[in-house]
N, CA, C and O of each residue as an XYZ file, in Angstrom:
792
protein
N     -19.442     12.515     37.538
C     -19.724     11.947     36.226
C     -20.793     10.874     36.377
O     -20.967     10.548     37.551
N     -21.527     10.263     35.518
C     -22.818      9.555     35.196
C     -22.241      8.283     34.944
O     -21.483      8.032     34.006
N     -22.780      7.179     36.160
C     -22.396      6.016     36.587
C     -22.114      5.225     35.219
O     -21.101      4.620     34.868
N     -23.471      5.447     34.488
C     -23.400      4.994     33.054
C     -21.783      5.074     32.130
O     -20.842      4.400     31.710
N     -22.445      6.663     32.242
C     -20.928      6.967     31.197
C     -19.768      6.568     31.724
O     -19.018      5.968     30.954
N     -19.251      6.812     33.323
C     -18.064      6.180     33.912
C     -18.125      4.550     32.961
O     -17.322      4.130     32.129
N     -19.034      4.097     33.337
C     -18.619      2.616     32.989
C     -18.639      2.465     31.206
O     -18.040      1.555     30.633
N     -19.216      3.236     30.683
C     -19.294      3.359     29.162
C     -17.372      3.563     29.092
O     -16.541      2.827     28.560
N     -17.245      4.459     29.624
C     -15.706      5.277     29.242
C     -15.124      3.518     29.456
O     -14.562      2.805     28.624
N     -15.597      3.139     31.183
C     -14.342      2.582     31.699
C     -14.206      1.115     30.429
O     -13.067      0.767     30.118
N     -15.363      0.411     29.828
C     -15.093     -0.204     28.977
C     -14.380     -0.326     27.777
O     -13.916     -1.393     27.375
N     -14.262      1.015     27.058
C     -14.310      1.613     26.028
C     -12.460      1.387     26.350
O     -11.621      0.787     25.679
N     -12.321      2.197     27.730
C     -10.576      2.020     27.812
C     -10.294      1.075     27.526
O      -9.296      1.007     26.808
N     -11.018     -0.240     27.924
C      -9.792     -1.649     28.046
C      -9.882     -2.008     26.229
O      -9.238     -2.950     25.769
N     -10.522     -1.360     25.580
C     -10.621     -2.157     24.018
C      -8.923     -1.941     23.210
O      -8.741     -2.284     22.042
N      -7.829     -1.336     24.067
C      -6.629     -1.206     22.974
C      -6.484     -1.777     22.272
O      -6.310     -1.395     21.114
N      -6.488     -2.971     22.649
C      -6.018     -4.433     21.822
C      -6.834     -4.281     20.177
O      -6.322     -4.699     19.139
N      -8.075     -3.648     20.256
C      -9.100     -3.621     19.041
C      -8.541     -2.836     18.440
O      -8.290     -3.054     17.255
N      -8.137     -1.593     19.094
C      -7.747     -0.644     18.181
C      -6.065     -1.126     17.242
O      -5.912     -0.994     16.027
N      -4.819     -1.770     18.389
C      -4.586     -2.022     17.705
C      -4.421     -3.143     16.651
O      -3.365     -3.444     16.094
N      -5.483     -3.643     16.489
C      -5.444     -5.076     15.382
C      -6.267     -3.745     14.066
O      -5.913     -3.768     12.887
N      -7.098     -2.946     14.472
C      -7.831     -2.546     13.335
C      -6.524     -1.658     13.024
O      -6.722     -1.528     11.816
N      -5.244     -0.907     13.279
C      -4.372     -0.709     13.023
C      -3.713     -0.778     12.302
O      -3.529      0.125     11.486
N      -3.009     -2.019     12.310
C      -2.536     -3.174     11.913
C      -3.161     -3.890     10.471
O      -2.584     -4.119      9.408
N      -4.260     -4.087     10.792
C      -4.865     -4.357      8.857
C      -5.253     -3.113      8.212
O      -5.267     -3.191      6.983
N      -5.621     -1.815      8.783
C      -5.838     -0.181      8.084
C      -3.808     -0.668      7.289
O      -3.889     -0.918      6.087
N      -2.987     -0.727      7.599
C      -1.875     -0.378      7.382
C      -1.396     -1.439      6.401
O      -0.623     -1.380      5.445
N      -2.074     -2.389      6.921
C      -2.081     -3.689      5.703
C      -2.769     -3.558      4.417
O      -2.557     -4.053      3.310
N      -3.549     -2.848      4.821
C      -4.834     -2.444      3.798
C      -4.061     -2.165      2.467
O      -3.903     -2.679      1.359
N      -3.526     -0.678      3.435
C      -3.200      0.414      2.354
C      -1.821      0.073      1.866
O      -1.225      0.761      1.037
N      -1.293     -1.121      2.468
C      -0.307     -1.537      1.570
C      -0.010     -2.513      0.436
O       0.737     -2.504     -0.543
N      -0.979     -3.437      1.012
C      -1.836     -3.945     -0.009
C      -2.123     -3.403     -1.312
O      -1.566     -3.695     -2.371
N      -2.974     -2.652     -1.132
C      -4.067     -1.928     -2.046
C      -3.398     -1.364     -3.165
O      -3.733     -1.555     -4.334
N      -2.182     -0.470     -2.678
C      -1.402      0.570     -2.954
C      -0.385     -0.254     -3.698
O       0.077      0.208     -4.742
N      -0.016     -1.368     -3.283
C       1.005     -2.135     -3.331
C       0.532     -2.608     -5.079
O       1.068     -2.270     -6.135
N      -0.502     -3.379     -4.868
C      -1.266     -4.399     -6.037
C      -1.611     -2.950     -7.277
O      -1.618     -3.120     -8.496
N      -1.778     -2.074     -6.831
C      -1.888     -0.195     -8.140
C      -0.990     -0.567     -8.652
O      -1.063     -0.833     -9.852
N       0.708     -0.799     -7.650
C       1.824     -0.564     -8.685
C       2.220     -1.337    -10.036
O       3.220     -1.277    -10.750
N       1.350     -1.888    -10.083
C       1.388     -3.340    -11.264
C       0.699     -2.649    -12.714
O       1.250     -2.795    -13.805
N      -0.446     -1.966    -12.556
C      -0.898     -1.107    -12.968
C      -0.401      0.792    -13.434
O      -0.111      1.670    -12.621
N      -0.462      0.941    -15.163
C       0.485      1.747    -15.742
C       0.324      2.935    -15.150
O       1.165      3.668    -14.630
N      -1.235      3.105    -15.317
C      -1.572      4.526    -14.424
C      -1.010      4.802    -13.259
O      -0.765      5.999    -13.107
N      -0.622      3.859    -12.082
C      -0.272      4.142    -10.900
C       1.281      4.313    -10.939
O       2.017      4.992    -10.223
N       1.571      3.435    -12.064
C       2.825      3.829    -11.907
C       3.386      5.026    -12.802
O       4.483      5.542    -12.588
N       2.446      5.450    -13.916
C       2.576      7.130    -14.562
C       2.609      7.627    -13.350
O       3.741      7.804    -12.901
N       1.631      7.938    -12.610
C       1.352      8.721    -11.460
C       2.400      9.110    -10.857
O       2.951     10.187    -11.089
N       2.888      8.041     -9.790
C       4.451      8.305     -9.000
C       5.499      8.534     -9.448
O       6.499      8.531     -8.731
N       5.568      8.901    -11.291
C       6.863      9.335    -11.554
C       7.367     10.461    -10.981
O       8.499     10.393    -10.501
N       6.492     11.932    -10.912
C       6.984     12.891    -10.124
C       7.580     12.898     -8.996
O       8.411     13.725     -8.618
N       7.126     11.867     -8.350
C       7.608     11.963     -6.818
C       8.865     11.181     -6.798
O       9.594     11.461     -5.847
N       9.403     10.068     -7.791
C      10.173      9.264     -8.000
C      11.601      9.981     -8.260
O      12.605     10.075     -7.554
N      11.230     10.535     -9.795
C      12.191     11.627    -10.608
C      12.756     12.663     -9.460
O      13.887     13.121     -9.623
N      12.147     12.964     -8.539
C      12.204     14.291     -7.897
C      12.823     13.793     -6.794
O      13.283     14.617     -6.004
N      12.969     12.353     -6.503
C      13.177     12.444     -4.916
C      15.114     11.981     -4.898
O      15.506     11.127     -5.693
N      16.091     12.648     -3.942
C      17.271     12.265     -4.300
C      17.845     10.666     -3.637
O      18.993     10.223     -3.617
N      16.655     10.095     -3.170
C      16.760      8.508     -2.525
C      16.104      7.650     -3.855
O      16.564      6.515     -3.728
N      15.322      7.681     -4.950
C      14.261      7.388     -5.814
C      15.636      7.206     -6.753
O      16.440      6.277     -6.683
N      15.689      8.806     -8.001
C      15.501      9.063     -8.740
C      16.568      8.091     -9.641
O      16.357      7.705    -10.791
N      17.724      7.808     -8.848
C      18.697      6.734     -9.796
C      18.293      5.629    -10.200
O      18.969      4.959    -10.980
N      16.810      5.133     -9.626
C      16.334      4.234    -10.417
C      15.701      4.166    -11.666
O      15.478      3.050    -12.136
N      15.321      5.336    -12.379
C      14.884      5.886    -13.261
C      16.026      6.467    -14.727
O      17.073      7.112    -14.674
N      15.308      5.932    -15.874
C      16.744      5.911    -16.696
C      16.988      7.532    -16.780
O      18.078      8.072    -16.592
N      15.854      8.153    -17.075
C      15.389      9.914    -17.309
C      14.748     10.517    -16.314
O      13.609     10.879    -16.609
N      15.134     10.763    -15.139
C      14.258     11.332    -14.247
C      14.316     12.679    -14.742
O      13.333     13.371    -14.478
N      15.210     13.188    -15.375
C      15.232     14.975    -15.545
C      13.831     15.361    -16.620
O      13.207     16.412    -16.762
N      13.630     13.547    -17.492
C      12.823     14.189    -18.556
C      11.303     13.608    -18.219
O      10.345     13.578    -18.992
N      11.334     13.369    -17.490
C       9.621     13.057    -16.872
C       8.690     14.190    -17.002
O       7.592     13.709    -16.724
N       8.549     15.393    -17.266
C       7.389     16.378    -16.793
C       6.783     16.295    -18.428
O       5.572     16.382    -18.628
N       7.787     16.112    -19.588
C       6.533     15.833    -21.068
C       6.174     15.198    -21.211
O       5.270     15.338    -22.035
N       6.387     13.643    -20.609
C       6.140     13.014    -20.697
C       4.959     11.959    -19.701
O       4.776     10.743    -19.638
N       4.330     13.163    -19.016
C       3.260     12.854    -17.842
C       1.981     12.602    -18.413
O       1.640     13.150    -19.461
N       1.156     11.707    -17.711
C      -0.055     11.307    -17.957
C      -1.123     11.677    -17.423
O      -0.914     11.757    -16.213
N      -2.492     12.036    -17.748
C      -3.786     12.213    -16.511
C      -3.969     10.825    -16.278
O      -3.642     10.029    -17.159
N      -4.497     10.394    -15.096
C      -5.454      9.349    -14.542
C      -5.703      8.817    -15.771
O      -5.322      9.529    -16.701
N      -6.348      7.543    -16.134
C      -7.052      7.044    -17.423
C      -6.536      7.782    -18.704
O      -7.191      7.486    -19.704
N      -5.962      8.284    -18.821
C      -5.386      8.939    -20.098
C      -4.337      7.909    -20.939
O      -3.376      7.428    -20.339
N      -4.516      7.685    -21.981
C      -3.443      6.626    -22.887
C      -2.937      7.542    -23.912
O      -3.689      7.920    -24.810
N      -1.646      7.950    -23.840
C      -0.881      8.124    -24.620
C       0.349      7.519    -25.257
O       1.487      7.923    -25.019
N       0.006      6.353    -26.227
C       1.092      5.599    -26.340
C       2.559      5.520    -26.449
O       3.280      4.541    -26.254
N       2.951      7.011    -26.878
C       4.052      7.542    -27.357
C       4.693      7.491    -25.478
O       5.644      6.832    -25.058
N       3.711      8.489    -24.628
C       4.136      8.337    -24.204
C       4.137      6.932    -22.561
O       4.645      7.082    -21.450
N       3.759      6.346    -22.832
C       3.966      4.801    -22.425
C       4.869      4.261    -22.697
O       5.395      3.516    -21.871
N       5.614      4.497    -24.477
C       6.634      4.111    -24.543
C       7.570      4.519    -23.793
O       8.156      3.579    -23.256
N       7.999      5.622    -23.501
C       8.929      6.417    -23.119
C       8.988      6.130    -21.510
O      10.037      5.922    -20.899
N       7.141      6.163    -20.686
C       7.615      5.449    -19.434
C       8.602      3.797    -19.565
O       9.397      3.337    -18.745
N       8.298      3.399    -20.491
C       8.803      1.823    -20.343
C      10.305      2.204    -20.675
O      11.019      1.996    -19.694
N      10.865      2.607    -21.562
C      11.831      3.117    -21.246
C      12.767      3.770    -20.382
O      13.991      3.645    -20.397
N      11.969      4.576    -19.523
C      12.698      4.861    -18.313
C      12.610      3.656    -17.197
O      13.112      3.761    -16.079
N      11.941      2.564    -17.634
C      12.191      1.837    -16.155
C      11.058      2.275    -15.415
O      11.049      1.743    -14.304
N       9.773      3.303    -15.673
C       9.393      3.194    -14.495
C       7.873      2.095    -14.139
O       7.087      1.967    -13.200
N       8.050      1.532    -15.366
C       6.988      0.052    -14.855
C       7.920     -0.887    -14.261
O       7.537     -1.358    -13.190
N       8.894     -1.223    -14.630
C       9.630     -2.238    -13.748
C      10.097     -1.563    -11.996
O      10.201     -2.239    -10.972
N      10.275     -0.282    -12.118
C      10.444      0.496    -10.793
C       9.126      0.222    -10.045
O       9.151     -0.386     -8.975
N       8.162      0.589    -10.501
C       6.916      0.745     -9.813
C       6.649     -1.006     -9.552
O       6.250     -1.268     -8.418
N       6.795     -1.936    -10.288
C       6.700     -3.300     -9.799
C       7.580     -4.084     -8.750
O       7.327     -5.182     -8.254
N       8.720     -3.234     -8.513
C       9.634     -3.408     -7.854
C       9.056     -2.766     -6.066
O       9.217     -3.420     -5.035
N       8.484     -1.565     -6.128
C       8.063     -1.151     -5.338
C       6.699     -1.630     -4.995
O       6.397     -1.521     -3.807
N       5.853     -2.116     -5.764
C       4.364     -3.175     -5.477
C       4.963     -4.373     -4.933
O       4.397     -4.711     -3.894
N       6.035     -5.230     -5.321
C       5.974     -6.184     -4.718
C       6.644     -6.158     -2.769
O       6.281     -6.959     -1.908
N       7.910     -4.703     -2.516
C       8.177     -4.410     -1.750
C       6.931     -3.588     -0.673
O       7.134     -3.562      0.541
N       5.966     -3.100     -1.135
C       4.541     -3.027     -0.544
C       3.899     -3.612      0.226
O       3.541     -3.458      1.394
N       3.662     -4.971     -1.253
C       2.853     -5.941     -0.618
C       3.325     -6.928      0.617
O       2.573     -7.442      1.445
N       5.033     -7.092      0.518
C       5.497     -7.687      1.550
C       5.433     -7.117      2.844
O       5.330     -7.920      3.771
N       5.473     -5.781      3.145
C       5.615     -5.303      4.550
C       4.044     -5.389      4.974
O       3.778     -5.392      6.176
N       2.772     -5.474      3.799
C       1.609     -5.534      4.441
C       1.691     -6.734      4.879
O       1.265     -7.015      5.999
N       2.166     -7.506      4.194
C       2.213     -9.301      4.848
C       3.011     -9.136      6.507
O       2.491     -9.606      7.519
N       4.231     -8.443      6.510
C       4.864     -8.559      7.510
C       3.897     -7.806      8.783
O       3.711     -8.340      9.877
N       3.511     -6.871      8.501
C       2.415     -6.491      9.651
C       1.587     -7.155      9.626
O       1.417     -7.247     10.842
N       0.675     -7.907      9.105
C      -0.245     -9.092      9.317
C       0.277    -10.221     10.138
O      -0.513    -11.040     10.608
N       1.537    -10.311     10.333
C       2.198    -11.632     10.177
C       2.217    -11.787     12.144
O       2.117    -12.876     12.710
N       2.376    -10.363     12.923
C       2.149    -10.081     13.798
C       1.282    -11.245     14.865
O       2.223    -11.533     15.605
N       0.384    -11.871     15.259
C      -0.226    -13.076     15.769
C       0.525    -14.194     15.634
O       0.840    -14.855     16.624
N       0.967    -14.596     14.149
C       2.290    -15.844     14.517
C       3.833    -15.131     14.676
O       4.625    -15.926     15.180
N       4.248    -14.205     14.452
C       5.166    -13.521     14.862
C       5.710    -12.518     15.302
O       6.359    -11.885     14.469
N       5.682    -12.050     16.527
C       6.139    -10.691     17.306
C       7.323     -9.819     16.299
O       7.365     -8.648     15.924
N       8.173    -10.930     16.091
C       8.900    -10.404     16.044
C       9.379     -9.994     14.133
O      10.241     -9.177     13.809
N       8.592    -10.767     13.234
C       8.185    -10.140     11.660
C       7.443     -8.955     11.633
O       7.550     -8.039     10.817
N       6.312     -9.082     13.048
C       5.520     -7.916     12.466
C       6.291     -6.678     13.303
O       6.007     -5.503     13.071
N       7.035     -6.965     14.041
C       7.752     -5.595     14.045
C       8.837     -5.275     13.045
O       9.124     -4.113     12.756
N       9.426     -6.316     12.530
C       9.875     -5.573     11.266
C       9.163     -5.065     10.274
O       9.691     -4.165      9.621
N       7.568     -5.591      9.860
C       6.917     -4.674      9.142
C       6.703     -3.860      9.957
O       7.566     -3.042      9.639
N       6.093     -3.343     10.973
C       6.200     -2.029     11.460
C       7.244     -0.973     11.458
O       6.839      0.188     11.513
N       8.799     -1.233     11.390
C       9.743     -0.406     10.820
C       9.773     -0.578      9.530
O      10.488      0.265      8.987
N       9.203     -1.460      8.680
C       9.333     -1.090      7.035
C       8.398      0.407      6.704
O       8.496      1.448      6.055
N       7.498     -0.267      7.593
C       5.701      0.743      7.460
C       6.343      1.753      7.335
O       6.376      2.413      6.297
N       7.306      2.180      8.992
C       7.379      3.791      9.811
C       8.508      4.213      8.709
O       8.708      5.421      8.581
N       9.207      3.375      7.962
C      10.692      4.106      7.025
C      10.347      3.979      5.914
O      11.151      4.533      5.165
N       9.374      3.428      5.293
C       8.956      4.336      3.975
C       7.872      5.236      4.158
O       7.754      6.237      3.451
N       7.021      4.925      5.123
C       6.145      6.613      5.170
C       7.147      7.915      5.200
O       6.733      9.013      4.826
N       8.378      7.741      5.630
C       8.800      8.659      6.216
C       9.623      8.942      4.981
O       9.729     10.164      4.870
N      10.364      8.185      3.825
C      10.170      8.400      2.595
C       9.112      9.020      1.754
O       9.401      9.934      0.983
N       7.834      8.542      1.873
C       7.143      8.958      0.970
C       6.781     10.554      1.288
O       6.649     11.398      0.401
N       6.627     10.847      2.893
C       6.747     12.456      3.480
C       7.774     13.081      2.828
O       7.561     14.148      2.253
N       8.880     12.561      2.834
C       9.554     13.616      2.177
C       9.379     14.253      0.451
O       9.670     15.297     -0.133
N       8.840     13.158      0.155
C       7.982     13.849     -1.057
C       8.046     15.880     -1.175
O       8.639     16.691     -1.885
N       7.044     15.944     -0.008
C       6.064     17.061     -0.006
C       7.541     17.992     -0.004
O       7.353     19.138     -0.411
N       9.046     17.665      0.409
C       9.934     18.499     -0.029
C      10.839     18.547     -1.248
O      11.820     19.238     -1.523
N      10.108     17.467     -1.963
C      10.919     17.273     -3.397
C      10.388     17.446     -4.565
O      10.912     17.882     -5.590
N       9.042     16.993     -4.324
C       8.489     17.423     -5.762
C       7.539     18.241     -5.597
O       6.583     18.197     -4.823
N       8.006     19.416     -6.784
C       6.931     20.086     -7.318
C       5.853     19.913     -7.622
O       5.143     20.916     -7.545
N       5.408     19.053     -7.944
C       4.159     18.443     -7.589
C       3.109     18.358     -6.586
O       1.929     18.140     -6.858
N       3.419     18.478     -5.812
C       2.912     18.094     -4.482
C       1.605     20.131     -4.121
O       0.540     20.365     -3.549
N       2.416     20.796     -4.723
C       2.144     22.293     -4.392
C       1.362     22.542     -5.447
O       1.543     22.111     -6.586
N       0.254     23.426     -4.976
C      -0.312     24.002     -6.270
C       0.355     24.927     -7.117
O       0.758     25.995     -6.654
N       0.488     24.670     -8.133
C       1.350     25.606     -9.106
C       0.689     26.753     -9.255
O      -0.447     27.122     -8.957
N       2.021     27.472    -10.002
C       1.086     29.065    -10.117
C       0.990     29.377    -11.376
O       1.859     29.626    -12.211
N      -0.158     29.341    -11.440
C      -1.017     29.379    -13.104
C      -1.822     30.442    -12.905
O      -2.761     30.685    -13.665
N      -1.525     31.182    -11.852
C      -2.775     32.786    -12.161
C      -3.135     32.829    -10.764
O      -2.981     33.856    -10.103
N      -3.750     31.442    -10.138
C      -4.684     31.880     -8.932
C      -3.351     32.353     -8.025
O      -2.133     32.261     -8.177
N      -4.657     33.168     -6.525
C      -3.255     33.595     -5.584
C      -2.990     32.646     -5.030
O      -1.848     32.473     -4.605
N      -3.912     31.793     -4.877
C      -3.108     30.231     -3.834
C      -2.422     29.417     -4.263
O      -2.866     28.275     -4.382
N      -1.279     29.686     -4.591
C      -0.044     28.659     -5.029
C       1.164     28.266     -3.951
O       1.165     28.767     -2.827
N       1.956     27.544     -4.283
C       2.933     27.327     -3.377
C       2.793     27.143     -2.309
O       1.724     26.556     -2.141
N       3.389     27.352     -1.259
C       3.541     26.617      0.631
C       2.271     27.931      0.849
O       2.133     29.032      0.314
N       1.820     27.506      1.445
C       1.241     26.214      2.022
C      -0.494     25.071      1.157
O      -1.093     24.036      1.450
N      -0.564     25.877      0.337
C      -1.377     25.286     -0.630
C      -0.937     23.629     -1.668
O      -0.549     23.502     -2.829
N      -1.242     22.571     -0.546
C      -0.963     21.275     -1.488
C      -1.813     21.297     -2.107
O      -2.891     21.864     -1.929
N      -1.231     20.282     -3.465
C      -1.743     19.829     -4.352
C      -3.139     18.557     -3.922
O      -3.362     18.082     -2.808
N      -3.760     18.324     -5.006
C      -4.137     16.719     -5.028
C      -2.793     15.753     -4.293
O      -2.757     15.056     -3.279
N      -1.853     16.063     -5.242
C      -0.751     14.537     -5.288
C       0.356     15.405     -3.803
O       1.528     15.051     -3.678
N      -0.341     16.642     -2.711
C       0.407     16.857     -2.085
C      -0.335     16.551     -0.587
O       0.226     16.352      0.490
N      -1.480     16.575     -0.822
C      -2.534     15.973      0.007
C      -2.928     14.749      0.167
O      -3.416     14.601      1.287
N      -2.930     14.124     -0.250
C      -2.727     12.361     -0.252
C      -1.113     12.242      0.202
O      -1.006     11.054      0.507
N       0.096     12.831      0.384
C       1.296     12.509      0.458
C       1.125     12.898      2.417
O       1.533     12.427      3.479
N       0.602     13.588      2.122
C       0.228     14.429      3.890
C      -0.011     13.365      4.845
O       0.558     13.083      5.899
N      -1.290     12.675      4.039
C      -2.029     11.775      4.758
C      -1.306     10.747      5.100
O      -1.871     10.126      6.000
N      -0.094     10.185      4.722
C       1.106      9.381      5.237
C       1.331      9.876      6.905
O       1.825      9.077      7.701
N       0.940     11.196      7.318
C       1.986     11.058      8.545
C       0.921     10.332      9.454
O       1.299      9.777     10.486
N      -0.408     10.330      9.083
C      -1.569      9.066      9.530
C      -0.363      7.566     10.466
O      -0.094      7.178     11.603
N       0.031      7.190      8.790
C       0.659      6.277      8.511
C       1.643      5.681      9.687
O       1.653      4.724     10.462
N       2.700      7.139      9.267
C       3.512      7.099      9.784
C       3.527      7.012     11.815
O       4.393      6.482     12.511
N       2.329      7.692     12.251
C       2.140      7.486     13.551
C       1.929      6.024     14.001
O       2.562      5.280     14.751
N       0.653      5.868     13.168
C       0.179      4.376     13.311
C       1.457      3.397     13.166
O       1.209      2.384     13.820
N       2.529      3.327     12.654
C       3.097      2.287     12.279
C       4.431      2.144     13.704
O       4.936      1.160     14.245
N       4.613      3.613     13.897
C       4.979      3.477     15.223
C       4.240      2.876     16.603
O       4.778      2.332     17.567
N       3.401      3.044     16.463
C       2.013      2.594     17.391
C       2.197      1.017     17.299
O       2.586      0.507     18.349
N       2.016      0.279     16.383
C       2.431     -0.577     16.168
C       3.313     -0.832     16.338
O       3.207     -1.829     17.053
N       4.527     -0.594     16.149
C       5.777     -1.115     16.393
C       6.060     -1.393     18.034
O       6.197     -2.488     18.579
N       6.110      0.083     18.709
C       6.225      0.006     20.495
C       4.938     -1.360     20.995
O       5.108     -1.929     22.074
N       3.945     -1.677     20.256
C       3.234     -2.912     20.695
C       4.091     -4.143     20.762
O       4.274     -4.830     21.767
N       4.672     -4.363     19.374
C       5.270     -5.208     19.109
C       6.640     -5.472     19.568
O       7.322     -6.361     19.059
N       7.051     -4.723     20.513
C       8.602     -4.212     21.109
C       8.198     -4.838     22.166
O       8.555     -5.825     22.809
N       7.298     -3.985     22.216
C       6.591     -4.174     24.085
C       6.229     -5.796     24.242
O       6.691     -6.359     25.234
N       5.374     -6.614     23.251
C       4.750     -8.336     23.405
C       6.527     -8.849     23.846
O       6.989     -9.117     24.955
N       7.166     -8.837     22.554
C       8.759     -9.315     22.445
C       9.489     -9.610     23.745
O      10.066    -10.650     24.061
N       9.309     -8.170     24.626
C       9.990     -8.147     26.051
C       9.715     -8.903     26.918
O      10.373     -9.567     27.718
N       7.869     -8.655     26.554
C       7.541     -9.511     27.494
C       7.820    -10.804     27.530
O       8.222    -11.457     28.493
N       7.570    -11.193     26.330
C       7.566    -12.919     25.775
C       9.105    -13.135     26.668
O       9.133    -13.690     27.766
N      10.124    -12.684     26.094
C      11.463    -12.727     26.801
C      11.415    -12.891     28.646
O      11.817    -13.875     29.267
N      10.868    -11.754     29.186
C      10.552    -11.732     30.465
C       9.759    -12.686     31.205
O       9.451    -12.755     32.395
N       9.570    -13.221     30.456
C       8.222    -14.582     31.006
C       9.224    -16.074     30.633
O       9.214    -17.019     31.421
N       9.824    -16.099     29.698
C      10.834    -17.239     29.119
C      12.170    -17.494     30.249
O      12.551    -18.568     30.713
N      12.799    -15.897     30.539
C      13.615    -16.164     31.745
C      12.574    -16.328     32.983
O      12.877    -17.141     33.856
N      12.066    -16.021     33.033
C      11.287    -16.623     34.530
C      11.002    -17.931     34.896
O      10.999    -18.589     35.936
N      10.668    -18.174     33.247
C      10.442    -20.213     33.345
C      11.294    -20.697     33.937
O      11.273    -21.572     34.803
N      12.790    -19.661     33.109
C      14.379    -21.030     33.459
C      14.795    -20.716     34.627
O      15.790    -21.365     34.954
N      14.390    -19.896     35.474
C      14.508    -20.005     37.143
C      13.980    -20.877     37.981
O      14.348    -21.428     39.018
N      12.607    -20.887     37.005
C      11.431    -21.858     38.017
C      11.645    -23.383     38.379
O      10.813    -23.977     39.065
């Protein structure tokens, strides 16, 4: 191999630490981001399907059975039915879940003054991705419906089944994170009993 590239590679190895801090705020990001939508009606029209549909979700919802007439496009205002989301609870649901968002992005940030917060956001991260995956087995939604074309159903996701996919991203990364944060903890421990010998 080419002295260059050896040493290109061999640098490139020691950067973990970069990768995982850019990790770590990608995951903050999107919880953030995602988090601060739920405040917002559209985002929370949006996740009714997956809400109504899911059997960990749906008791938070006054009508989950009657959500599908009452669905919205993106930017679409239908007041009638706005009312009817506010009625089911699912703006106060969806604010309930923005503010539970925004906290686990805090708790993975929190990681530099605390080992041991940001590994609990790292198991918040890895156990609701792993919620929101199960989506892709609850709601109909998620699949392209069959309205004529031949590509419907498994294995053809939707829009709202393809963005649900992209969680298992998530879901790796947050493990990734976590075994970091397991791993600093031990050490910190392993270095603390060594003091009280010394």
């Amino acid at each position: 191999m080419n002295s260059k590239l050896q040493t290109l590679l061999g640098t490139f190895s020691r950067t973990e630490r970069v990768g995982l801090a850019l990790m770590r705020f990608a995951i903050a990001l999107v919880f953030f981001w995602i988090g601060g939508l739920k405040f917002a009606p559209y985002e929370a029209d949006s996740i009714t399907p997956f809400v109504a549909n899911s059997p960990v979700m749906s008791f938070l919802y006054a009508h989950p059975e009657a959500y599908k007439v009452h669905l919205t496009h993106e930017g679409e205002l239908v007041p009638a039915k706005r009312e009817w989301q506010n009625s089911n609870h699912t703006y106060r649901v969806s604010h309930g879940l923005g503010v539970v968002e925004i906290l686990i992005g805090l708790l993975v940030l929190s990681f530099p003054l605390s080992k041991r917060l940001g590994l609990v956001g790292a198991i918040l991260a890895f156990v609701t991705t792993l919620v929101t995956l199960s989506f892709l087995f609850t709601t109909p939604e998620a699949w392209v419906a069959a309205l004529g074309d031949a590509q419907h159903g498994f294995p053809y996701l939707s829009g709202a089944g393809r963005l649900v996919l992209k969680d298992s991203m998530m879901l790796a990364g947050a493990w990734i994170i976590g075994v970091d944060a397991a791993r600093r903890i031990v050490a910190e421990g392993a270095s603390e009993s060594v003091r009280r010998w010394i």
